[in-house]
Structures are given as C-alpha cells and as structure tokens.
C-alpha positions in Angstrom: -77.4 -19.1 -127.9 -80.7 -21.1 -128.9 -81.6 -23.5 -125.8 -82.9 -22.1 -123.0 -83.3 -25.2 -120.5 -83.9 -24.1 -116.9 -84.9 -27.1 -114.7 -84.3 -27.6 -110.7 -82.4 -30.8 -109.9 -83.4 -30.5 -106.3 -85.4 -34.2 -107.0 -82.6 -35.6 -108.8 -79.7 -34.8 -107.1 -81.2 -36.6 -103.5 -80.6 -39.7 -105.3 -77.3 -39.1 -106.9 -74.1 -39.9 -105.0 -71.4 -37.4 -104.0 -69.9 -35.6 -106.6 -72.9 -36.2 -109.1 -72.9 -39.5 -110.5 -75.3 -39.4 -113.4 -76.5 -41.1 -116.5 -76.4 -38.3 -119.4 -80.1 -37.4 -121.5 -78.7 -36.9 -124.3 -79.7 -40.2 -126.5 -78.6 -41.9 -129.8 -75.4 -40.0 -129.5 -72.2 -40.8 -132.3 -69.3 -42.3 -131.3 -66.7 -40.7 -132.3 -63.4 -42.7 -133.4 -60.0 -41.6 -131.4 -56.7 -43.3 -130.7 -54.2 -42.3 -128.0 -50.6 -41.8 -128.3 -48.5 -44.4 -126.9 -46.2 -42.9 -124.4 -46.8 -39.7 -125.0 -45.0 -37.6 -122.4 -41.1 -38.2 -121.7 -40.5 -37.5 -118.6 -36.4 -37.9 -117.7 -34.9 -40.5 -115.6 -36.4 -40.1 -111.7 -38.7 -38.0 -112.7 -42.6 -38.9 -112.6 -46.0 -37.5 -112.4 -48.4 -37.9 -109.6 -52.1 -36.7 -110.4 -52.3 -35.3 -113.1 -55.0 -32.7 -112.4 -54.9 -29.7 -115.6 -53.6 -29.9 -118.6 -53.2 -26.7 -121.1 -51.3 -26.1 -124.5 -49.6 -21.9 -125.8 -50.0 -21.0 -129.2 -46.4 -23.2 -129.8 -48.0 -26.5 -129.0 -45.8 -26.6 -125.9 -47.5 -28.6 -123.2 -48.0 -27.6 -119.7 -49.2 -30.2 -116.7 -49.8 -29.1 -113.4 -50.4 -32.2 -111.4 -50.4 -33.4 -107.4 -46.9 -35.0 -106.2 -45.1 -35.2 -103.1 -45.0 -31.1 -103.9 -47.0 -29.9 -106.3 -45.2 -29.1 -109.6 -45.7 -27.6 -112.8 -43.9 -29.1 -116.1 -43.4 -27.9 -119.0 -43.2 -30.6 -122.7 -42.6 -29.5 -126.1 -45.2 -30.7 -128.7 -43.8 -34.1 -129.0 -43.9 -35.0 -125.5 -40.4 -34.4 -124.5 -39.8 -32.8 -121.2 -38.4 -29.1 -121.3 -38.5 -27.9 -117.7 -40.3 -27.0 -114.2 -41.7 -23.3 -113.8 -42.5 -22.2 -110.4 -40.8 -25.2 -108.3 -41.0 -24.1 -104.5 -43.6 -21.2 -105.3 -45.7 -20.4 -102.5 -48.8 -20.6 -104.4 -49.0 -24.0 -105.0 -50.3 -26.7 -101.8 -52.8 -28.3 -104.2 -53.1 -28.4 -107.6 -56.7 -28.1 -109.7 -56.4 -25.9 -113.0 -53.5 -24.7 -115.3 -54.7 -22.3 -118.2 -52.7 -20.6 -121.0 -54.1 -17.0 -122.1 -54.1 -15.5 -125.7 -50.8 -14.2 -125.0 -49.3 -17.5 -123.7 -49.6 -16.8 -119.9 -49.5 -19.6 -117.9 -52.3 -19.3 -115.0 -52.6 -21.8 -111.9 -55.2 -22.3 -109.6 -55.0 -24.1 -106.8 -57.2 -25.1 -104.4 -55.1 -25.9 -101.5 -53.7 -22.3 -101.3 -56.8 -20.1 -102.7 -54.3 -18.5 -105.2 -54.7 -17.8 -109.1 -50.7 -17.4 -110.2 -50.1 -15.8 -113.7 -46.5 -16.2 -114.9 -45.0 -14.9 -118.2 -44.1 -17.3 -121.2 -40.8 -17.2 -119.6 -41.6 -18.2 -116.0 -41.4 -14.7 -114.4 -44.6 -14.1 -111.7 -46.5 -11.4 -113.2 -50.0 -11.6 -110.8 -51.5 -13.2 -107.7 -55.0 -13.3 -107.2 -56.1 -14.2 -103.6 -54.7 -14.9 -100.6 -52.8 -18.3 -99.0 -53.9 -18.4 -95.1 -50.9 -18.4 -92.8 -49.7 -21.1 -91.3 -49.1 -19.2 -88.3 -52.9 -18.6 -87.7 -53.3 -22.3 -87.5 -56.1 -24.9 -89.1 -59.3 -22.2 -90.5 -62.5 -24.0 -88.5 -65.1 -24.3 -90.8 -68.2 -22.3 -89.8 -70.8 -23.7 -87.8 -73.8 -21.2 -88.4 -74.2 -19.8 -91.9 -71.8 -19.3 -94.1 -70.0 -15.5 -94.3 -70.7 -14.1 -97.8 -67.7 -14.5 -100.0 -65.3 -11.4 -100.3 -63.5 -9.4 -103.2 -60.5 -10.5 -103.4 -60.3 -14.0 -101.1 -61.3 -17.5 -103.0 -62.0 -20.6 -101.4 -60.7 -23.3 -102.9 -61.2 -21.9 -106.6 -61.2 -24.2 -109.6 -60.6 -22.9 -112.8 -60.2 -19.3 -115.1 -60.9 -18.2 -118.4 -60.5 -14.7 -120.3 -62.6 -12.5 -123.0 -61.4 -10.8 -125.6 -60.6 -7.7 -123.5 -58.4 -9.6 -120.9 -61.4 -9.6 -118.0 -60.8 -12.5 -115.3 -63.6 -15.1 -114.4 -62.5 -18.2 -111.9 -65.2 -20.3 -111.1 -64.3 -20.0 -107.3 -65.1 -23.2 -106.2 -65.8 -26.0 -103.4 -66.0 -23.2 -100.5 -68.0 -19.9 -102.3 -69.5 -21.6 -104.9 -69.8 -18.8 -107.1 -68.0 -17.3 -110.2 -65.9 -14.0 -110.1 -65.3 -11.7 -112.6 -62.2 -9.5 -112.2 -60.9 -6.9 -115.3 -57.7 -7.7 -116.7 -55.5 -5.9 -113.9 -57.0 -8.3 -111.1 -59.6 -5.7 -110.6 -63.1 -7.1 -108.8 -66.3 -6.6 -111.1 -68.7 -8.8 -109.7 -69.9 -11.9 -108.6 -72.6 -14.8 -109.3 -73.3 -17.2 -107.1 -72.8 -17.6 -103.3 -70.5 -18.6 -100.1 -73.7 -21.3 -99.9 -74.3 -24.1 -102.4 -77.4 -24.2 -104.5 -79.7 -25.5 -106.9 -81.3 -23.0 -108.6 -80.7 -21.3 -111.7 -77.3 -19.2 -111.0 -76.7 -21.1 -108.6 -73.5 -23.2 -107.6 -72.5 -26.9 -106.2 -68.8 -26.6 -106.7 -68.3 -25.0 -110.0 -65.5 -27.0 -111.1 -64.6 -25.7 -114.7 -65.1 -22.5 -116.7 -64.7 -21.3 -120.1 -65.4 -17.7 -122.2 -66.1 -18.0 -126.0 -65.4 -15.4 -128.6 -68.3 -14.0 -127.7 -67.5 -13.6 -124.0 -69.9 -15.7 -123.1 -69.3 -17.7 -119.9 -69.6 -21.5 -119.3 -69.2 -23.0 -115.9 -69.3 -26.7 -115.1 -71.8 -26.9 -112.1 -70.4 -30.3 -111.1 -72.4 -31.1 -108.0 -76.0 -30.0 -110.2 -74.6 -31.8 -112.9 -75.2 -29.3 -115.8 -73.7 -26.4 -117.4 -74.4 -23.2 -117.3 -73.8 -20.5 -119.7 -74.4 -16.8 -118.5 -73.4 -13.5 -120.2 -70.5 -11.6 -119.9 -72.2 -9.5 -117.2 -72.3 -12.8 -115.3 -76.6 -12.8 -116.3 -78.0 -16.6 -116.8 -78.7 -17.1 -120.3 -79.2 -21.0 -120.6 -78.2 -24.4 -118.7 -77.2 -27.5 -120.4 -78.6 -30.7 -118.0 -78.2 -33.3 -120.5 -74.6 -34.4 -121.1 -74.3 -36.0 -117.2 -72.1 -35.0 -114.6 -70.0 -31.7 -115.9 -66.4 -32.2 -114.4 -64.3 -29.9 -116.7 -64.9 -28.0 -119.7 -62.8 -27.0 -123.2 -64.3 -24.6 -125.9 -61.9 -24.9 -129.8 -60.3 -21.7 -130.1 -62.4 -21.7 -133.5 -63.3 -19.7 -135.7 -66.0 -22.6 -135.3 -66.1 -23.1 -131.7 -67.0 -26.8 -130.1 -67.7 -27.4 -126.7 -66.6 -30.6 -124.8 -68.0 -31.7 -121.5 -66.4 -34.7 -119.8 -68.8 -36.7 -117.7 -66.1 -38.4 -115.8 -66.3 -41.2 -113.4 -66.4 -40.6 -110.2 -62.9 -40.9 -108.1 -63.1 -44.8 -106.7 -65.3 -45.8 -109.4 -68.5 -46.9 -107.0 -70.6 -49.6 -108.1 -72.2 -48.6 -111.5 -70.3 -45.7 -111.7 -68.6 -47.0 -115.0 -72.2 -48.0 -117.0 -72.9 -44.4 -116.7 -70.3 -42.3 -117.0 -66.4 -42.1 -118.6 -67.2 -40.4 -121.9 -66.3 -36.9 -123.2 -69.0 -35.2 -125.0 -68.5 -32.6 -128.4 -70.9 -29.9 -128.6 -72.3 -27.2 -130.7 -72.1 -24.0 -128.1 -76.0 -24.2 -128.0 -75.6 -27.4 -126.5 -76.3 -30.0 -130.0 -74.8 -32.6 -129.2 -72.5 -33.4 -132.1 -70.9 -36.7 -130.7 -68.9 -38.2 -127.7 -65.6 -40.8 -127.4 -64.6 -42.5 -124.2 -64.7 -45.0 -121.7 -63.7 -46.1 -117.8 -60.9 -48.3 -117.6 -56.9 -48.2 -116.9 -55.8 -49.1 -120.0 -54.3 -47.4 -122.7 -57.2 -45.3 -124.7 -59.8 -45.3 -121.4 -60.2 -42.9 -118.7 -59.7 -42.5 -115.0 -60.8 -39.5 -113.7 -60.7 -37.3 -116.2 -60.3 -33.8 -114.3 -59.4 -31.3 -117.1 -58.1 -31.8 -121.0 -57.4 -29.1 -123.6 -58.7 -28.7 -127.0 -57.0 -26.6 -128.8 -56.6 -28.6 -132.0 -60.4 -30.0 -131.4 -59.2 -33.1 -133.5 -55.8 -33.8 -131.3 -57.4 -33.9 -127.8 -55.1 -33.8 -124.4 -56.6 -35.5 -121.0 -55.6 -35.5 -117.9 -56.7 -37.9 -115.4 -56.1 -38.1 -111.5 -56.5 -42.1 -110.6 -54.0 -43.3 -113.6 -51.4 -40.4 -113.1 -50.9 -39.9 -116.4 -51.6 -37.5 -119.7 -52.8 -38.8 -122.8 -53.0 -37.1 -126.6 -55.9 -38.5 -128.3 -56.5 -38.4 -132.2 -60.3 -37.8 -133.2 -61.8 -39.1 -136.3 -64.8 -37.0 -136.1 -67.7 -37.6 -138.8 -69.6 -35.0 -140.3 -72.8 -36.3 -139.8 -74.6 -34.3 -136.7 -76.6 -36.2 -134.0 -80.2 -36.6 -134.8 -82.2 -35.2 -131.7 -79.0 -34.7 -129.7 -80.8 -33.1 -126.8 
C-alpha cells in the first residue's frame, strides 16, 4: 500500500447533497472502451426483475442476482444469461435486499438490510449460517433513538451492507446505514472486533454508511464510505492504513480475483438523478490497489450501455464486467477493451 491520504471532508461534505454527490479529483483519466450485451439475462415467461440491487458470479460463471420485487428474490443464471432457478424463495431473511456475495468455495452470502441478516447457503441452496438477528414483528415498529445512539452490539447489525472474506475464512460486513462501522467475525460467525461506530463520522476510521466492502489477497480490507465519499483501506486487524478521496462518491466496490488485483469504484448517480447529478457522476473507475487510477468507462442514462444507479457489479473476469443497477431494473455484462497505457498523474 503506497498512498497514504488522510483528509477530513467535514468542509466538503456540508455542501454535498444526500448520499454524496461529488465530482471525482482524479484528472486526465482514460476512457476505457466497453460494450454491453444485448439482452443479457433470460428470464422465463412472467417472470421479471425489480431492482436489481447485488450482483455476484461462483467459480462456474453461474450468475447470481439478488434484487427488490414485490418479495425479495434471489435468482440464479448460467453463464449465458439463461435462467436456472430461485434459492431461498420465502426465506425469512430476506425484507430488503442490498448485497449478494459468492465465497472461495462458491457460498452464496446475502445481506439484507431490511432484516439485519447475513444468510450463507451452500452451492446447492442448503442454509448453512445466519448472522444477526430479524426484529419481531410482534414487538412492533423499533423507534429510533432520540438521545445518543446505543453502541452497536456483537452479534446485531443494523441495516448492514455488504461482506467479504480473507484467505482464512474471517467475516467482515460493512454494517451499514444504522452502526456505521465494519465487523469482523472468524470463519464460524465468531465476533473479533469492530471499527467504526453506532454514530456516523468523518474522521479517519470513521463511517457515513459504509455501503461496500472488499478483502484482497492480502487481507487487506476496503470499505466504500459512501456518505464521506472515499475509500478506506484498513488492515486485517481492522487498523486504517490509507483512504482513497479522489474517485467521487464510492457506492460499491469489486477487487479481480488476480493474481494482479484491480480495484473498481463506481461513482454512481445518485437515485432520482438531481440537477447536475449526471455532469458529475455515472462512471466506474479501475484502479491499481494503491489507488493509481488506471482508467474509467461509463455514463448516466437509460439506454443500453449507460447506467442507472449502479449499486453493486462483479469483476471477476476484470475484462467481462456485470452491473447491477436499481432505477433501470436490470443487469448488464459489459466487455472492456482496456489499454495498456496507465494514467499519467492519476491521483
């Protein structure tokens, strides 16, 4: 990790609108040359998607969409598009779809912010782990607090966001719009530690709804501090190392499996598109992990090839990119036609 870039955005973020809207630093950027699959997903006859929040791929190229419908549903497509099946229908744990990840051993994990619960199932569909708790319905509508915040506990998330894994199977969810903080758990759901708070904040370490998270080889830890628009990258004990403030508002993050890893930020337009939201925002930047900017490819608009909202995408081919966007209600693959040439004073 070579940049070490702390800065407070106290000043900046007073005059940027809910949810971060924010023109990226970076300058004299490449664009990178994609195209997107026509109709990419077959869904069968009757059969739609609403918002489609999280995208994620398994080692088989089979495609996994978790996305926001009159009940929240989880499909399955195999590598050309084509529908296979629904895992999880009528599950418990899903209100309110945000994340779907797929582990090293092709677990499929949900997170979902409507019920506070992080579902891991087998390849095969079987529920093998619940993290967190859904509040009973019987207890009635949770009041928000209207002193200080309590401090975030163990093993209850509010409204968590996304996960990731190192190579030894340890848990971190970026945990979310309520604790704004980021939990590390081992690999048998286990609680480690925490960074962060039940408070938002500006300050290095701290959070304004982390919204994404990733772990490199090295079990490092990137989280997408969406409301301070930046990323920042902390250890595997969960210690700061650098933050990333120049590639605009960070709504989700993807890291190549590698053995060269790339990191992709998307600075996505905000949901309603506010007046000059689209000048500044829409494009998904490709990074070094130190945070070069290498290059970046995309746009707002509804039609075919631009963006609505995009809320997660996966990148496990870094050259055959899959978005997911929430306004549009639709997934797109997207062929890159990277260049090698690097950016010249990317940051």
């Amino acid at each position: 990790m070579k940049r070490f870039v702390f800065s407070c955005l106290a000043a900046a973020l007073s005059v940027v609108p809910l949810f971060g809207q924010l023109k990226a630093k970076a300058q004299n950027v490449p664009e990178i040359p994609y195209e997107s699959v026509p109709n990419f997903l077959k869904l069968p006859p009757g059969l739609y998607l609403g918002e489609a929040v999280a995208v994620a791929t398994n080692s088989k190229g089979r495609i996994f969409v978790f996305h926001r419908s009159g009940t929240n549903r989880l499909f399955e497509f195999d590598q050309d598009g084509k529908y296979v099946r629904e895992i999880g229908e009528g599950n418990y744990g899903m209100e309110f779809a945000h994340s779907v990840r797929v582990d090293p051993q092709d677990n499929i994990w949900t997170v979902d912010e409507g019920t506070n619960i992080v579902i891991k199932f087998s390849p095969e569909g079987k529920v093998l782990m619940v993290l967190g708790r859904r509040p009973e319905a019987v207890a009635g509508a949770v009041a928000s607090p209207s002193g200080p915040a309590p401090p975030a506990e163990k093993y209850i998330l509010g409204r968590p966001t996304d996960i990731g894994w190192d190579q030894q199977g340890n848990i971190f969810i970026s945990d979310g719009y309520t604790n704004h903080r980021v939990v590390k758990y081992d690999k048998n759901g286990r609680f480690v530690k925490d960074v962060g708070s039940s408070v938002p904040g500006s300050q290095p370490g701290q959070f304004s709804t982390p919204h994404g998270l990733q772990v490199d080889l090295q079990g490092n830890v990137y989280v997408a501090d969406r409301g301070n628009a930046r990323i920042q990258v902390f250890d595997n004990n969960l210690t700061l190392r650098a933050i990333y403030d120049h590639v605009g508002v960070a709504w989700t993050l993807c890291i190549s499996p590698g053995p060269h890893q790339y990191l992709f930020n998307s600075n996505s337009n905000p949901n309603g598109n506010p007046p000059g939201s689209a000048e500044i925002t829409g494009e998904i930047y490709k990074m070094e992990l130190d945070g070069t900017v290498i290059g970046k490819f995309g746009r707002v608009g509804k039609e075919h090839g631009a963006f609505q909202v995009v809320h997660m995408m996966d990148c496990r081919n870094p050259d055959q990119f899959i978005v997911g966007e929430i306004e549009s209600w639709r997934v797109q693959k997207l062929l890159l036609k990277p260049t090698a040439a690097r950016a010249p004073g990317g940051r």
